[in-house]
C-alpha distance (Angstrom), angle and dihedral (degrees) to the residues before:
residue distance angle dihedral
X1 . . .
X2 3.96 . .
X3 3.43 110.5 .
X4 4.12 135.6 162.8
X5 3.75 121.0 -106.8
X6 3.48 94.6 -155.0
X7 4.35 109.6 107.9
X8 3.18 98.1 -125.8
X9 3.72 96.4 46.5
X10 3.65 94.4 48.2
X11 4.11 88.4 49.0
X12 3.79 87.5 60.0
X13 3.90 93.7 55.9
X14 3.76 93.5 35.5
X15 3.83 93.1 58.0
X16 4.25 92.8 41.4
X17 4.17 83.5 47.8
X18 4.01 82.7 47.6
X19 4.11 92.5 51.7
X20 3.71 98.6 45.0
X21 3.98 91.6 46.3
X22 3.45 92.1 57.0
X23 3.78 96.7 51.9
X24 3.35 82.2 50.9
X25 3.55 104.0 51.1
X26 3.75 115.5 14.7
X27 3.67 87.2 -161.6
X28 3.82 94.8 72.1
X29 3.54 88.0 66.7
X30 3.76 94.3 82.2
X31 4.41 86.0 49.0
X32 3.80 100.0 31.4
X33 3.79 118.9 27.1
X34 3.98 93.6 73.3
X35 4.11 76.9 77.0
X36 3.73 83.0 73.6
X37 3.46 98.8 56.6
X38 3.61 100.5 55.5
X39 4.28 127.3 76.7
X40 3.50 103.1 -134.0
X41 4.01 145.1 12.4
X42 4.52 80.9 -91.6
X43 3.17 89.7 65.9
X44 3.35 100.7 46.7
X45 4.13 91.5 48.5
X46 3.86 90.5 44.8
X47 4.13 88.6 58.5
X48 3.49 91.9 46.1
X49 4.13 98.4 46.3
X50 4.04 82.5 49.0
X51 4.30 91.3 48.9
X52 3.60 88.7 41.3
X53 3.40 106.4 46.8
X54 3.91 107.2 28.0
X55 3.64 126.6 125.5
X56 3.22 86.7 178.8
X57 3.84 154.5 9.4
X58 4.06 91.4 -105.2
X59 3.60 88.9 42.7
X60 3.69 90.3 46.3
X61 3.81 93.7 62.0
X62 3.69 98.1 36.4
X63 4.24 86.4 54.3
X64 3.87 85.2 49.6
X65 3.42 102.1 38.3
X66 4.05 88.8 49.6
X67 3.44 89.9 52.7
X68 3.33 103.8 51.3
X69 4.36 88.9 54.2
X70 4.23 86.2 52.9
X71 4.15 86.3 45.5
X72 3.99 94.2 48.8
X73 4.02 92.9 33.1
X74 4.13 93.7 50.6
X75 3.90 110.5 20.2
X76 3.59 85.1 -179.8
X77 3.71 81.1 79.1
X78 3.78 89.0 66.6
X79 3.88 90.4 38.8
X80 3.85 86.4 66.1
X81 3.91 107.1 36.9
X82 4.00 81.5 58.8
X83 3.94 89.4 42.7
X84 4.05 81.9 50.5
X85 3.26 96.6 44.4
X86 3.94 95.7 51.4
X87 3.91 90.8 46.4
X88 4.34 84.1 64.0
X89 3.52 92.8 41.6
X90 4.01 82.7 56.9
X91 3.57 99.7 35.6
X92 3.52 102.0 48.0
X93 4.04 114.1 65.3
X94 4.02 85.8 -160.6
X95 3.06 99.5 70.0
X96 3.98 130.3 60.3
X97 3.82 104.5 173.3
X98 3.34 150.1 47.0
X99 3.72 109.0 -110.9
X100 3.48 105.2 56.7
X101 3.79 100.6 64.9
X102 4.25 88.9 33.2
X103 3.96 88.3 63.8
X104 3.80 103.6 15.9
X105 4.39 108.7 36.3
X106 4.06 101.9 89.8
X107 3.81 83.0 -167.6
X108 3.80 96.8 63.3
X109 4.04 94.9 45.0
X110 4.12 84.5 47.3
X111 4.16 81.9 53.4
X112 3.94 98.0 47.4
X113 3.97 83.3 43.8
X114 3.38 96.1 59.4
X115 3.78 91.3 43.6
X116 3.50 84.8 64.1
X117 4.10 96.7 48.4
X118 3.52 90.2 45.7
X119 3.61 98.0 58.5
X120 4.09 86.8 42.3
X121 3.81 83.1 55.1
X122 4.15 91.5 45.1
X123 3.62 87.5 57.7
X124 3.41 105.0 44.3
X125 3.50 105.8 -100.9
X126 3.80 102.3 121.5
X127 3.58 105.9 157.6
X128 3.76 95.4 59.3
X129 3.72 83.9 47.8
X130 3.85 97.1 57.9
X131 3.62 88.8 42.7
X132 4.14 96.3 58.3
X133 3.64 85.2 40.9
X134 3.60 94.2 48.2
X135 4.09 87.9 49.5
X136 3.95 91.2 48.4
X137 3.30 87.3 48.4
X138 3.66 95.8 58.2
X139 3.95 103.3 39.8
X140 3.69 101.4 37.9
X141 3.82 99.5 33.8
X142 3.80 86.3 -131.5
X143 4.03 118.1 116.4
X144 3.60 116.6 -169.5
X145 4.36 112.4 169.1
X146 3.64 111.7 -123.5
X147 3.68 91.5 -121.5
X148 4.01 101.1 61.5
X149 3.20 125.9 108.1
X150 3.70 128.2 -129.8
X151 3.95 136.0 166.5
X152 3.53 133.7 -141.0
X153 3.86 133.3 -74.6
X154 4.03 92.0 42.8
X155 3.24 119.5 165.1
X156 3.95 116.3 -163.6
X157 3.74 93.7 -175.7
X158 4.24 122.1 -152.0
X159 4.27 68.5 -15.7
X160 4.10 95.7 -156.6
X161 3.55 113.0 144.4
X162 3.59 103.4 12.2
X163 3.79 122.1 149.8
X164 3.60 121.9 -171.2
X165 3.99 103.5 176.4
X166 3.64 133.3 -157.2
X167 3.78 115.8 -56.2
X168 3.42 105.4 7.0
X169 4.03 127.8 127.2
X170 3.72 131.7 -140.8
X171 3.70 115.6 -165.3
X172 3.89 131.2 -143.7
X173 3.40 126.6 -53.1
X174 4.03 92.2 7.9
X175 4.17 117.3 171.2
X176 3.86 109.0 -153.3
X177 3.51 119.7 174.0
X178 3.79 137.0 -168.8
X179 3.89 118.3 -43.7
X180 3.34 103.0 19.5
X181 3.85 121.7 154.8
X182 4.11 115.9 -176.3
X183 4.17 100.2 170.1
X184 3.88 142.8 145.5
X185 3.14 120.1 -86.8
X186 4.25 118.5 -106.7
X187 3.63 86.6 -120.8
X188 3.90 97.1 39.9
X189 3.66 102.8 38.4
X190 4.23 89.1 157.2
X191 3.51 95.3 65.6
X192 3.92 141.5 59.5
X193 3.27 154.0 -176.8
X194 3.71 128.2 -72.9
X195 3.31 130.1 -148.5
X196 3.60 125.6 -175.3
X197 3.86 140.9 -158.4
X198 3.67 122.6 -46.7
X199 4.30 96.4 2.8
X200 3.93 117.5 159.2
X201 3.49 106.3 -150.6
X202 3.86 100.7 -173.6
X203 3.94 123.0 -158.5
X204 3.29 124.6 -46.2
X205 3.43 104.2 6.0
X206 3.72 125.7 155.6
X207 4.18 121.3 -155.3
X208 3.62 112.9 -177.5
X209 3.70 134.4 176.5
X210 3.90 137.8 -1.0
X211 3.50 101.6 -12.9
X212 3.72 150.4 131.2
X213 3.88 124.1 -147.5
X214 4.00 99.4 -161.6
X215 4.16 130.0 -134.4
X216 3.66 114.3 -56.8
X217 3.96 99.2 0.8
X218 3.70 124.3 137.2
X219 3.58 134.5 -151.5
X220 3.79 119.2 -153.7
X221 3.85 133.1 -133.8
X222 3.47 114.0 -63.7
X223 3.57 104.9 3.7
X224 3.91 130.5 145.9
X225 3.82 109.9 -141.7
X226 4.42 114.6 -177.1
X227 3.70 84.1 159.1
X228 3.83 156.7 80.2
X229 3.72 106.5 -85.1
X230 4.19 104.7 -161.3
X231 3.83 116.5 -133.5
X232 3.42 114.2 -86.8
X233 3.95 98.2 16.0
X234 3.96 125.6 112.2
X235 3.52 123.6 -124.7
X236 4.15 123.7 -150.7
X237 3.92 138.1 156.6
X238 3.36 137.6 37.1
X239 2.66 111.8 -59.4
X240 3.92 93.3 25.6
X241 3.92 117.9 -105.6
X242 3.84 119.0 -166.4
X243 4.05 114.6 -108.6
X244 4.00 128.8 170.9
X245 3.50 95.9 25.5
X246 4.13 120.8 157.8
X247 4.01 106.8 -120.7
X248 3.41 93.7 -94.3
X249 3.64 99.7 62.4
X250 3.66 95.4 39.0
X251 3.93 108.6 100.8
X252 3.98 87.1 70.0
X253 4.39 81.0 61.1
């Protein structure tokens, strides 16, 4: 399915998907006709942060109403939820429309949640910060520090599990499935893992430490990486050994 990345593009579709899907199925009116009701795709991602992460109906319109002020005071926000969410429509050859991951993928709320911590935590507001990504953490079973910093076109696929501490960066176009873990180390706790453009880190996968995982690389189930991982090259084990590496990069293997 070719679709737009731009947010107001992808609002256009989303709501059209939204009418034909409740003709179809009067029962999705109760999960998808609040879509309706709000102006733009912001809206729509500030109501579901709030539903999703609420603990309670205070906290519910605090989360929303939070989000909303990050949405109108950085669109770019916006820009990259519907860059993220056109990167899983792309990705994943299940799906072949909008709607389903916008109301159903716990990863993608967990990402548009975090955009919202993160710019609490760019602008000084910490506390509220740790307190969305302490509710996140609880309802979605995903935990991903205020203070990363992660691209556009992520995918954090079936998303359970995943732990994206303190400090560390995800690239572009990054797929992350379930059980993931990329931390400091105990004994390093100022530095973490980087992860560039275009990684697969499959499920349960632990990164931890100072290091880089280069362009296009891929880390398999299960395996420990406390190392450089060179673009391109494959990662598996515990520990990790190198695999699939051009010539160049091979001596690391």
């Amino acid at each position: 399915m070719a679709v737009q990345t731009t947010a107001d593009d992808l609002w256009i579709a989303i709501r059209r998907e939204v009418e034909a899907a409740v003709v179809a199925d009067r029962f999705l009116e109760a999960s998808a006709a609040f879509i309706l009701d709000q102006g733009d795709l912001g809206g729509a991602l500030a109501f579901l942060i709030g539903r999703a992460i609420c603990r309670s109906e205070a906290d519910r319109a605090q989360f929303m109403r939070t989000a909303r002020e990050a949405f109108a005071a950085e669109p770019a926000l916006v820009e990259a939820a519907a860059i993220d969410l056109t990167a899983i429509v792309r990705r994943d050859p299940a799906i072949t429309g909008l709607l389903i991951p916008l109301l159903n993928f716990k990863g993608y709320v967990a990402l548009q949640a975090w955009r919202v911590t993160n710019w609490l935590w760019r602008h000084d507001r910490p506390d509220l910060a740790l307190l969305m990504h302490s509710a996140a953490a609880d309802q979605l079973q995903i935990s991903i520090h205020p203070s990363a910093r992660i691209g556009t076109a992520v995918f954090l696929d079936h998303g359970t599990g995943i732990i994206i501490g303190a400090l560390a960066s995800v690239g572009d176009e990054v797929t992350i499935l379930q059980n993931v873990t990329i931390a400091r180390h105990q004994d390093d706790p100022r530095h973490a893992p980087t992860i560039g453009r275009g990684v697969l880190l499959s499920a349960g996968a632990t990164l931890i430490g100072r290091l880089s995982v280069g362009d296009f690389a891929k880390v398999g189930a299960g395996a420990l990486v406390t190392s450089d991982v060179p673009a391109g090259c494959t990662a598996v084990g515990v520990p990790a050994r190198l695999t699939n590496c051009a010539e160049a990069s091979a001596p690391g293997a």
